[in-house]
Kinemage of the C-alpha trace (Angstrom):
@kinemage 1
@onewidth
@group {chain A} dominant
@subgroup {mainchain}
@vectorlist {calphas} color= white
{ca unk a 1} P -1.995 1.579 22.964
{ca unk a 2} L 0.316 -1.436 22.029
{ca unk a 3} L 0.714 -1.445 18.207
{ca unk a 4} L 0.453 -4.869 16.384
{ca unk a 5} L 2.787 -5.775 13.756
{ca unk a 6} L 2.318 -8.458 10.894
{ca unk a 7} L 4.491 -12.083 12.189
{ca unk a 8} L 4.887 -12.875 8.490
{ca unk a 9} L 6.142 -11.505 4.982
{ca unk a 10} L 3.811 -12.490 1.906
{ca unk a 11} L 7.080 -14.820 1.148
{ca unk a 12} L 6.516 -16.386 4.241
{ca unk a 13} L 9.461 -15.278 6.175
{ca unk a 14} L 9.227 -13.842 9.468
{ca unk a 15} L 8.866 -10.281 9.856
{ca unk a 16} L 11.871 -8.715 11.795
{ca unk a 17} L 10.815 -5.463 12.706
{ca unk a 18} L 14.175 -5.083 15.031
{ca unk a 19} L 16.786 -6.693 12.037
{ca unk a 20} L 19.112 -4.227 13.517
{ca unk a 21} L 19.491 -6.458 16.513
{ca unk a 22} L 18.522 -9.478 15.774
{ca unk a 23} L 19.103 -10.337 11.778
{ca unk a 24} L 16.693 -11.180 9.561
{ca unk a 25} L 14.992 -14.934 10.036
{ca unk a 26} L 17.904 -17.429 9.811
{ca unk a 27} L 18.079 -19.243 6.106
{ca unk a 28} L 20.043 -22.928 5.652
{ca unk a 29} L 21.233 -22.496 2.028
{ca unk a 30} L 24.711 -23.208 2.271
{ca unk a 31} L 25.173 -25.228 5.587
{ca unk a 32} L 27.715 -28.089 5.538
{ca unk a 33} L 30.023 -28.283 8.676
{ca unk a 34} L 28.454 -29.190 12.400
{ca unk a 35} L 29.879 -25.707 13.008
{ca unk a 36} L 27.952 -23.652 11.053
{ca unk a 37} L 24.700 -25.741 11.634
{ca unk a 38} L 25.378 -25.400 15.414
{ca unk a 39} L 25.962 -21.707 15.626
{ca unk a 40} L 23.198 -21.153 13.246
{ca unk a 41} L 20.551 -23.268 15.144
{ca unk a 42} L 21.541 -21.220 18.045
{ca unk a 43} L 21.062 -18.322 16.038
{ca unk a 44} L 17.321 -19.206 14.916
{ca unk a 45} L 16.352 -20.546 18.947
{ca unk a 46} L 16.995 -17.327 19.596
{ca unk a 47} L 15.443 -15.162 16.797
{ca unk a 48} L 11.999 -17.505 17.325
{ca unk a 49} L 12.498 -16.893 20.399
{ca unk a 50} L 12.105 -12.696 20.568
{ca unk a 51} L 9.126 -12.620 17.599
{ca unk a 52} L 6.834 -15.583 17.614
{ca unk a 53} L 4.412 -16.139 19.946
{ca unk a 54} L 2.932 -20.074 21.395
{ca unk a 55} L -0.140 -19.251 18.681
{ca unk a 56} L 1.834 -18.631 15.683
{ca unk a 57} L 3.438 -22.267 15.946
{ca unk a 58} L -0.060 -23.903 14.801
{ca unk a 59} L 0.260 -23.375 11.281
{ca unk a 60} L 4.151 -24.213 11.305
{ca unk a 61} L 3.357 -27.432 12.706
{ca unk a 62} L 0.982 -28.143 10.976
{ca unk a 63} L 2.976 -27.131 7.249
{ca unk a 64} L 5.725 -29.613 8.519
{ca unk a 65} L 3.182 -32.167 9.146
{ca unk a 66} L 2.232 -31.716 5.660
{ca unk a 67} L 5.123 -31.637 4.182
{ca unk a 68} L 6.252 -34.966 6.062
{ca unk a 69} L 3.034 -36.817 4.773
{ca unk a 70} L 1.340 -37.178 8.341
{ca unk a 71} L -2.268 -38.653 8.286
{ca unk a 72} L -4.368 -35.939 7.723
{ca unk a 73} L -7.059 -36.573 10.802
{ca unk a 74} L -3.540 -36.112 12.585
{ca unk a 75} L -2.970 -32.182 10.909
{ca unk a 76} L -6.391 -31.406 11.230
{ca unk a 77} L -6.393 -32.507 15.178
{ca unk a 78} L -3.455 -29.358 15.989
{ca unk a 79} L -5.866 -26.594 16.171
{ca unk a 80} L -7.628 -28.710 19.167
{ca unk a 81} L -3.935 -28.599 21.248
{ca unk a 82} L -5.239 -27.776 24.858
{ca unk a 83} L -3.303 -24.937 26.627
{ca unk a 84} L -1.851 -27.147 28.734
{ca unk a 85} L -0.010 -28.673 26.367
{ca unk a 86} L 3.688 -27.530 26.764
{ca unk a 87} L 5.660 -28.403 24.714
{ca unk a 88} L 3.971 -26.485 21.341
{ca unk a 89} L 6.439 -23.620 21.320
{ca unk a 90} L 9.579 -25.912 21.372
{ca unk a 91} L 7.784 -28.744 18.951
{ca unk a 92} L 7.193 -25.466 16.691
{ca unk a 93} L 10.629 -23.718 16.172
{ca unk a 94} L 11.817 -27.127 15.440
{ca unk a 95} L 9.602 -27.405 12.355
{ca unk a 96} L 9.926 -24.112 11.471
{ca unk a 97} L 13.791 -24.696 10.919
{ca unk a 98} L 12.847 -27.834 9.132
{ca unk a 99} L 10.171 -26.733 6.693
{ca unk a 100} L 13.208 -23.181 6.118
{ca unk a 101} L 15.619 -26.023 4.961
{ca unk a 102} L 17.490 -27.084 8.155
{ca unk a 103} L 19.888 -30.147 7.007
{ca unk a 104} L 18.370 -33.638 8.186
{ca unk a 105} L 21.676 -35.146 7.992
{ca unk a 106} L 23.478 -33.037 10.469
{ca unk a 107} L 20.361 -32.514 12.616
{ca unk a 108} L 20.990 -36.136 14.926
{ca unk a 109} L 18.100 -37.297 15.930
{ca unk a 110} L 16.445 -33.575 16.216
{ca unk a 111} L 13.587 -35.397 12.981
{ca unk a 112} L 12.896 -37.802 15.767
{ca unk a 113} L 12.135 -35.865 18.236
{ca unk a 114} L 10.016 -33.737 16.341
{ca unk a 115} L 7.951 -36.406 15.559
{ca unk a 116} L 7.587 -37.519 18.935
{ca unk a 117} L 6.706 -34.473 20.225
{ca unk a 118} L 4.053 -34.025 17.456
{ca unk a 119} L 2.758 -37.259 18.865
{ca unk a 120} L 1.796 -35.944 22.173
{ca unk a 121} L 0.716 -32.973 20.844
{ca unk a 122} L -1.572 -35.535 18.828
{ca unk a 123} L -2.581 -37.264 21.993
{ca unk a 124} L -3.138 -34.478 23.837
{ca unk a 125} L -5.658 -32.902 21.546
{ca unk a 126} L -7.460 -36.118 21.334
{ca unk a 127} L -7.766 -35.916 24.672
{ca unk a 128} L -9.069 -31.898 24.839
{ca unk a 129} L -11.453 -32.628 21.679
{ca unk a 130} L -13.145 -35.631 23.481
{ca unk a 131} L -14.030 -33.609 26.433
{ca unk a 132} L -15.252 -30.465 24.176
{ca unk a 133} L -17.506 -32.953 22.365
{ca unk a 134} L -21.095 -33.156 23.278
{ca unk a 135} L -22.511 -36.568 24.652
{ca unk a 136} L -25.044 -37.808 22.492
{ca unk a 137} L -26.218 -40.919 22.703
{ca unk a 138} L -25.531 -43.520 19.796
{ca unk a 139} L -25.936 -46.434 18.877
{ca unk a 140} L -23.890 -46.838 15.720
{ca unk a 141} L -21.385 -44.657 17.618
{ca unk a 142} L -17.918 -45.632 18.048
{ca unk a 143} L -16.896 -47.787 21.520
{ca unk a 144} L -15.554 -45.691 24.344
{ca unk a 145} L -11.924 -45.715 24.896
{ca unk a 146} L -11.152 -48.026 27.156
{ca unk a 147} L -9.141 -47.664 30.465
{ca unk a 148} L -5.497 -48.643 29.875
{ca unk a 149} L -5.938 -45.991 26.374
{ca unk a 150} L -7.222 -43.277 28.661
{ca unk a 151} L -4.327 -44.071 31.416
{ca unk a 152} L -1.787 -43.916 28.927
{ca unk a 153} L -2.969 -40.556 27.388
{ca unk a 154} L -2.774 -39.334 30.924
{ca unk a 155} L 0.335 -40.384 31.743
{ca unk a 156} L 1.695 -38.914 28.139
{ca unk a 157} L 0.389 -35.347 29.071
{ca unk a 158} L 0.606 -35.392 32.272
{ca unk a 159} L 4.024 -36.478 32.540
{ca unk a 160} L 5.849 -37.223 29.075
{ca unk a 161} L 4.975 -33.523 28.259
{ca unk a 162} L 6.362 -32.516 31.191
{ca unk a 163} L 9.046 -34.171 30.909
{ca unk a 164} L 9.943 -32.871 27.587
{ca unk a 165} L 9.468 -29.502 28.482
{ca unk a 166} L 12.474 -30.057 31.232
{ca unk a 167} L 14.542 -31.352 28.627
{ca unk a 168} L 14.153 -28.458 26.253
{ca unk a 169} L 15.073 -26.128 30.024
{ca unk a 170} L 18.318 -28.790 30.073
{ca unk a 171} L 19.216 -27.680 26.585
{ca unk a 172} L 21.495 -24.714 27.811
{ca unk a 173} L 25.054 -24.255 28.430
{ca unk a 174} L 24.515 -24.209 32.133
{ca unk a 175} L 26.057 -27.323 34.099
{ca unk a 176} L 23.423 -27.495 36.506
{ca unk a 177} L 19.580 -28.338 36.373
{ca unk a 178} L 16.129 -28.984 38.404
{ca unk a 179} L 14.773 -32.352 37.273
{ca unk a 180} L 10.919 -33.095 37.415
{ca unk a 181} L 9.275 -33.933 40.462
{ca unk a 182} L 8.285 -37.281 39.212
{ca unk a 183} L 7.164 -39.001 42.022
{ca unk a 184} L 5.000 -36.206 43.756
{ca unk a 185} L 3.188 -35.846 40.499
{ca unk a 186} L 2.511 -39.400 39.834
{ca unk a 187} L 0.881 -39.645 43.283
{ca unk a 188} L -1.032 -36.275 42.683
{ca unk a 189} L -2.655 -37.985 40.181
{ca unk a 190} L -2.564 -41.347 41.515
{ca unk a 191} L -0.699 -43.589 38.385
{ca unk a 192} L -1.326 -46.899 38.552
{ca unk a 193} L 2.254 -49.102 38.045
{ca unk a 194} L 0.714 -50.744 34.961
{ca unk a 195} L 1.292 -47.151 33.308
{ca unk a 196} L 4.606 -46.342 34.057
{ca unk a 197} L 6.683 -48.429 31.932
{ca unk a 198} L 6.651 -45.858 28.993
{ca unk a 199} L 7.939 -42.876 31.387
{ca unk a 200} L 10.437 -45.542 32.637
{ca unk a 201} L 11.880 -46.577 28.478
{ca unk a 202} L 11.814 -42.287 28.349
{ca unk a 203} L 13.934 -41.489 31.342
{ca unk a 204} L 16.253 -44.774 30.574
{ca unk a 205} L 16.262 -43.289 27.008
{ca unk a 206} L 17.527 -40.314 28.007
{ca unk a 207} L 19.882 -41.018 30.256
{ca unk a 208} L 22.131 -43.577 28.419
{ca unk a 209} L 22.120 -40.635 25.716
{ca unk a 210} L 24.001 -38.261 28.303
{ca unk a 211} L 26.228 -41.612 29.560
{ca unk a 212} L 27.077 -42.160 26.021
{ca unk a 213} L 28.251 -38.709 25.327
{ca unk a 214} L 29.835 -38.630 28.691
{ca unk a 215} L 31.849 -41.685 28.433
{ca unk a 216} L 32.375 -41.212 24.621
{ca unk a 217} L 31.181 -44.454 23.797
{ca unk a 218} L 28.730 -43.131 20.706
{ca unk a 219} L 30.302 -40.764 18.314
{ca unk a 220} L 26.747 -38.982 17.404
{ca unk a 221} L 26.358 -38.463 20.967
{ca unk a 222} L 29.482 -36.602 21.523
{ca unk a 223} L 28.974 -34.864 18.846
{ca unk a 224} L 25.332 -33.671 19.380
{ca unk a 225} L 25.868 -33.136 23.374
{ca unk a 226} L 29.423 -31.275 22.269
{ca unk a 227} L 27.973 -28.220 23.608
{ca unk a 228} L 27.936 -29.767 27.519
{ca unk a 229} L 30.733 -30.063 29.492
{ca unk a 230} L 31.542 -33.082 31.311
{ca unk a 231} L 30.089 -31.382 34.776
{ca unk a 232} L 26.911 -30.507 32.900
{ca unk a 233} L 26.625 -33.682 31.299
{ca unk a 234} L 27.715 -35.631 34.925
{ca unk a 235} L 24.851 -33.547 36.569
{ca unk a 236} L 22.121 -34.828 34.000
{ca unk a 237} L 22.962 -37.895 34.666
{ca unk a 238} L 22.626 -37.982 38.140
{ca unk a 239} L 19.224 -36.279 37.654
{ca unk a 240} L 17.895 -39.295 35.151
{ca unk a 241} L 19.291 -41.369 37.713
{ca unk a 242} L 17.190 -40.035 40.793
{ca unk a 243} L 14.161 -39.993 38.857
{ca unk a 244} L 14.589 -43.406 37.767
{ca unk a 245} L 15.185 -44.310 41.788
{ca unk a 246} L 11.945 -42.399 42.330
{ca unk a 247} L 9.974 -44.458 40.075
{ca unk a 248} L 11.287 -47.547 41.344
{ca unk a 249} L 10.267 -46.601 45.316
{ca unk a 250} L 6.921 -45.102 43.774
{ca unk a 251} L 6.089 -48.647 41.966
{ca unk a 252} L 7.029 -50.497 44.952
{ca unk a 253} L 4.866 -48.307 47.608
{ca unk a 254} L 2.348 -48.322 45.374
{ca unk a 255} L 2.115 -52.107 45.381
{ca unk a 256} L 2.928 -52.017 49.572
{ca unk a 257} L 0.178 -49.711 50.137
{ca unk a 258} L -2.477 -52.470 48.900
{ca unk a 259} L -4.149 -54.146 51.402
{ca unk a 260} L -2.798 -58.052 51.406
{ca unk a 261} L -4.877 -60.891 51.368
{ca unk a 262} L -4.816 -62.477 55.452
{ca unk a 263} L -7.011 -64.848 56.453
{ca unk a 264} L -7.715 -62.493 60.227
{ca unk a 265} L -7.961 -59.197 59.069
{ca unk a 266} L -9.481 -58.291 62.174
{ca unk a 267} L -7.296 -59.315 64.029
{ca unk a 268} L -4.301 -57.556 62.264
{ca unk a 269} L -6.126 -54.290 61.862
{ca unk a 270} L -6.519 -54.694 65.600
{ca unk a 271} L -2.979 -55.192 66.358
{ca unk a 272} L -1.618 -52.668 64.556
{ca unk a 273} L -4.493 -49.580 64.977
{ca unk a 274} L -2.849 -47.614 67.576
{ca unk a 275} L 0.728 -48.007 65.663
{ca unk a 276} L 2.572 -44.474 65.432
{ca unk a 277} L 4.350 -44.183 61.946
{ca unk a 278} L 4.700 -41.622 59.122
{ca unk a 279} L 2.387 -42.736 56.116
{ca unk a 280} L 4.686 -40.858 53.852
{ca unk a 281} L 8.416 -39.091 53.215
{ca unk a 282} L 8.147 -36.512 50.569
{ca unk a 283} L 12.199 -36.227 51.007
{ca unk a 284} L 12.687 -39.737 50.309
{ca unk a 285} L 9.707 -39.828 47.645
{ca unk a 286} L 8.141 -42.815 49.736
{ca unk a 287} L 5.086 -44.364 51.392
{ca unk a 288} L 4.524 -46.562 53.816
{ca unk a 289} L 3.451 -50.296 53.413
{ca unk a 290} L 0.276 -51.154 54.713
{ca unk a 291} L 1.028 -51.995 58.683
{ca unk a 292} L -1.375 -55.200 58.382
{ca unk a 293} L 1.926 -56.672 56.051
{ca unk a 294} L 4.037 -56.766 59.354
{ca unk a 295} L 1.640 -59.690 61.016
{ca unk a 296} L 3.144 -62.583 60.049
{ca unk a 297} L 5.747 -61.271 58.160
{ca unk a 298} L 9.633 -63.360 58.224
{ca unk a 299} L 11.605 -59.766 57.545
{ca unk a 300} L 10.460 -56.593 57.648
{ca unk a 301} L 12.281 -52.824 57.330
{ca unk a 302} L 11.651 -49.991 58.859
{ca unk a 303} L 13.373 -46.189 58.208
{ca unk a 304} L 14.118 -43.657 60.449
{ca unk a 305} L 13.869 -40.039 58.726
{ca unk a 306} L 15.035 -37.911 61.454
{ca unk a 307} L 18.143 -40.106 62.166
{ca unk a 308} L 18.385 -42.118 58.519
{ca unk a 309} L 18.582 -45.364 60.963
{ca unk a 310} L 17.129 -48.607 59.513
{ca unk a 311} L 16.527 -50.883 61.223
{ca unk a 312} L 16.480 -54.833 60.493
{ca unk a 313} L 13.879 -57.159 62.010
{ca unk a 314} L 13.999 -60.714 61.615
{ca unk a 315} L 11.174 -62.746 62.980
{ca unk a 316} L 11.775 -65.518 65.577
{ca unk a 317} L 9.784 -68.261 64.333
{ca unk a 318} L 7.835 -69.195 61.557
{ca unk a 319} L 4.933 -67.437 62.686
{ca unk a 320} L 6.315 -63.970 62.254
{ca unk a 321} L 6.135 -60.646 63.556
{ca unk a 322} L 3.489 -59.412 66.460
{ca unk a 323} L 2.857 -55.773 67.187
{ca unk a 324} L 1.873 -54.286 70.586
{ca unk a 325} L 1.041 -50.773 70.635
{ca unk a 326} L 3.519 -49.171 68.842
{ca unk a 327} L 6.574 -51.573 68.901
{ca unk a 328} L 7.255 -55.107 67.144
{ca unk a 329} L 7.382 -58.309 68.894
{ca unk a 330} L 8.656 -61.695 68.532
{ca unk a 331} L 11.576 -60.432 66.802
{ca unk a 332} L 15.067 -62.548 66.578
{ca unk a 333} L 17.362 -60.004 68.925
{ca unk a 334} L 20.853 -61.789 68.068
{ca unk a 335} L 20.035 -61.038 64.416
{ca unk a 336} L 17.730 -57.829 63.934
{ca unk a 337} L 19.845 -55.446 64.100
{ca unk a 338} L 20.082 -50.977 63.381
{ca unk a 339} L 22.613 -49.089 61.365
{ca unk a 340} L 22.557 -45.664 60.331
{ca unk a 341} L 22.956 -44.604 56.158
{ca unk a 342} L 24.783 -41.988 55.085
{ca unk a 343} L 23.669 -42.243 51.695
{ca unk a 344} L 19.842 -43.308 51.944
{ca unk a 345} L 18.578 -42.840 48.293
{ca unk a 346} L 21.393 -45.542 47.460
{ca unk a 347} L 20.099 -48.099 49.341
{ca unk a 348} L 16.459 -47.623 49.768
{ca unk a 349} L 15.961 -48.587 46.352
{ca unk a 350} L 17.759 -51.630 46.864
{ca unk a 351} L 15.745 -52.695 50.496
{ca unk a 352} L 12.402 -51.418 48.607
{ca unk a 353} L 12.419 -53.485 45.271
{ca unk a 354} L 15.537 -56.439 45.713
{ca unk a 355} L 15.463 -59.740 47.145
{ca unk a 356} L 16.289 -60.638 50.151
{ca unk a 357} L 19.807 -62.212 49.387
{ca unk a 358} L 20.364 -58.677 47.504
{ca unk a 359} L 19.497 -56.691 49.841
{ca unk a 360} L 21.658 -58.876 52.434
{ca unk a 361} L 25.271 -58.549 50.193
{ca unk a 362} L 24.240 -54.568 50.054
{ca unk a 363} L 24.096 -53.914 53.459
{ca unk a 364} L 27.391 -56.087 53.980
{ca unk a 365} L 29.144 -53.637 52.061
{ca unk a 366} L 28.407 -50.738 54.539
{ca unk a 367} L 31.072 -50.208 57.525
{ca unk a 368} L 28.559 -48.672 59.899
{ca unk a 369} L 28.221 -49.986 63.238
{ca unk a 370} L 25.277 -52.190 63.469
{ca unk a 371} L 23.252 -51.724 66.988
{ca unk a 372} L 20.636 -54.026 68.684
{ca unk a 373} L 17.084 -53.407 67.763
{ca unk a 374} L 14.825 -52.406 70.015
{ca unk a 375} L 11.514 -52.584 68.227
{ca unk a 376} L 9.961 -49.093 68.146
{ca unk a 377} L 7.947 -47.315 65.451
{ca unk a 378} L 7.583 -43.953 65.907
{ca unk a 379} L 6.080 -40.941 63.995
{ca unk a 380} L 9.324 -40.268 62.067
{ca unk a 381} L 9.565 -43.750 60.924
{ca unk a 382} L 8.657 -45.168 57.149
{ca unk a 383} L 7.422 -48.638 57.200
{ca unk a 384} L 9.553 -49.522 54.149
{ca unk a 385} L 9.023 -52.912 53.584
{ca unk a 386} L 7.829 -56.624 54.862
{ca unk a 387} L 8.747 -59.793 53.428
């Protein structure tokens, strides 16, 4: 039978049953230099770490939110936290070392983040109480949320949590990480592109933190990323990056994927129903464009995954692009043209979300041997874009 111990002393303090091995709970009295606040935050990640549990963080957060003056509907919504919320047990050791003294003014922008994350937390248990509640009708009750509030709650716990959690996962000494798999989760639970300009400010956020402290262009970045080296900090970049180039392809498939206005629908649906393509490229975090966008169309790209080959199409009159079966027609053969990328997440981005002229001086700059187009969509190709 698994004995339980008391977490806490009647002072308050943590009980450290195993002081032997891990000291006693980590005090700030005394703590001047970034040295000693660095090794002793270490010191009291770790020591949370091996005797509090996700449920004794409640209370903490909620003392700090006390002590900070937060509006009190905002305290007493904590206890209502779903489970899903992930990012209590890193939210809570950081108020913990707050409310035990931790210096503000060598702590960066740790009182910031805090807040933030107490935010979410806030959101999130709006979120879980409104469910819980039971629907009785009123009629001096309170209108509904409406849609953009309950978009942007999802997006903060469904994504913004999750994205916090992977930064607290990036807060080791280790040089490499796993970034978030933004754009699978966004279409899991299909985010419209009006809601993704706040996980867009977060990643940017983010990522000119780690280019500032890798470039050494901010002093209190350097000195609160000190702990990374420059392959660890190189690699976080790159991961910001990609997720930021995920977003962009997600917001522009998204907006593909809609059905266009035409004045014969029928008669594009009919052209194009027997057309061979794949609908989406989980590798390349893309979907296709609706085919019905090729009819007509001056321009239009297509991607080979198996063979990274795109192919440019460029119609031969003004009255666009034709499909037969499963190839394009009246296409300009002197100037559509194929070439293969090497690098395809640097330049889909570009083809999926630039103009044309853009996307033009981009593809100059590649030394790849450009081939004749011959036309045919297959089922490894993604219908990347029609202009």
């Amino acid at each position: 039978m698994k004995i339980k111990h008391r977490k806490f002393l009647k002072n308050g303090n943590v009980v450290a049953i195993d002081s032997k091995y891990t000291g006693e709970e980590p005090e700030w009295k005394n703590v001047t230099t970034q040295e000693e606040f660095d090794r002793k935050f270490s010191a009291a990640l770790n020591f949370y770490n091996y005797y509090l549990d996700r449920d004794d963080y409640f209370p903490i957060i909620s003392e700090y939110m006390v002590r900070n003056q937060f509006d009190t509907k905002d305290i007493a919504l904590i206890k209502h936290v779903p489970k899903t919320a992930g990012n209590v047990t890193s939210t809570g050791k950081m108020c913990r070392m707050f409310n035990m003294g931790m210096p503000k003014e060598l702590s960066w922008d740790y009182e910031e983040r805090t807040a933030s994350a107490i935010s979410l937390l806030v959101s999130a248990a709006e979120v879980a109480k409104a469910a819980k509640a039971p629907k009785v009708e009123d009629p001096n009750a309170k209108p509904k949320p409406n849609v953009h509030e309950i978009m942007k709650n999802k997006v903060r716990e469904k994504i913004l949590c999750e994205l916090e959690i992977m930064l607290d996962d990036w807060c080791t000494f280790e040089p490499k990480v796993s970034k978030f798999p933004l754009a699978a989760v966004m279409r899991g639970e299909n985010i419209p592109v009006s809601a993704t300009r706040e996980v867009k400010e977060w990643l940017t956020k983010q990522r000119n933190e780690y280019n500032e402290a890798f470039e050494k262009t901010c002093p209190d970045m350097v000195e609160g990323y000190s702990y990374l080296s420059k392959p660890a900090l190189r690699n976080r970049i790159k991961a910001c990056d990609a997720m930021l180039n995920e977003l962009v392809l997600y917001k522009t498939s998204k907006a593909s994927a809609r059905k266009p206005r035409t004045k014969k629908p029928k008669a594009a649906d009919k052209q194009v129903q027997k057309m061979k393509y794949l609908s989406e490229s989980k590798d390349h975090s893309m979907q296709s464009c609706d085919p019905t966008r090729i009819i007509g169309a001056n321009m239009f790209f297509a991607f080979n995954t198996k063979y990274r080959k795109l192919t440019v199409f460029k119609a031969r009159t003004r009255d666009g692009f034709t499909v037969s079966g499963t190839s394009i027609k009246d296409f300009d053969e002197d100037n559509s043209f194929s070439l293969t990328l090497r690098k395809p997440e640097d330049y889909l981005p570009i083809i999926a979300s630039k103009t044309e002229k853009q996307i033009e001086k981009a593809l100059n700059e590649l030394k790849t041997k450009r081939k004749p187009a011959n036309g045919r969509i297959n089922q490894d190709t993604i219908l990347v874009r029609a202009l």
